[in-house]
Residue, then its C-alpha position, 0 to 999 in steps of 0.5 A: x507476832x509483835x502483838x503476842x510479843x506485847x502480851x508476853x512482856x506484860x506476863x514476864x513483868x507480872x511473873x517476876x514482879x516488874x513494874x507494870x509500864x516501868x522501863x524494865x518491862x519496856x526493856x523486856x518488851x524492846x528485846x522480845x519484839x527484836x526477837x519476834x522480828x527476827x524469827x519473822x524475818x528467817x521464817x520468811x527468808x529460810x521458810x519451815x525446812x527441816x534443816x532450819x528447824x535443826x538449826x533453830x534448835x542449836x541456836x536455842x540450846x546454844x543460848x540456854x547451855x554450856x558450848x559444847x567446848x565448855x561442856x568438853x572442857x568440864x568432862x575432861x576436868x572432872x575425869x582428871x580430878x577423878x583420876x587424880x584425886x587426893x587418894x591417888x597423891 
């Protein structure tokens, strides 16, 4: 995995025009063998279950979107606003 994870740095830094063998793509390529690391290590510890297929999947969405604290927060906001806008006052 940490093969693929090299070749992977090297695709994000031509993709986003980083400089080739440049501390940015040693950066990307640092924190993309962390995570090839760690997935290696839950694969081994937890193994291919459905429950931690689940919760794989929670932890993507976590990274990529709104908590769904922010995401109710957001709703709650937008249904007062629509509510009560400028032609209810």
């Amino acid at each position: 995995m940490i093969q693929r994870a090299d070749a992977t740095a090297t695709q994000v830094a031509r993709r986003y025009n980083v400089p080739l063998n440049s501390p940015d793509q040693n950066a990307i390529k640092e924190e993309l063998r962390g995570y090839a690391v760690k997935i290696s290590e839950d694969f081994a510890t937890r193994g291919r279950t459905m429950g931690f297929a689940m919760q794989r999947g929670i932890m993507n969405m976590s990274r990529s979107l709104q908590t769904f604290g922010a995401f109710g927060n957001n709703f709650l906001y937008n249904l007062w606003i629509l509510f009560t806008g400028p032609w209810v006052l």
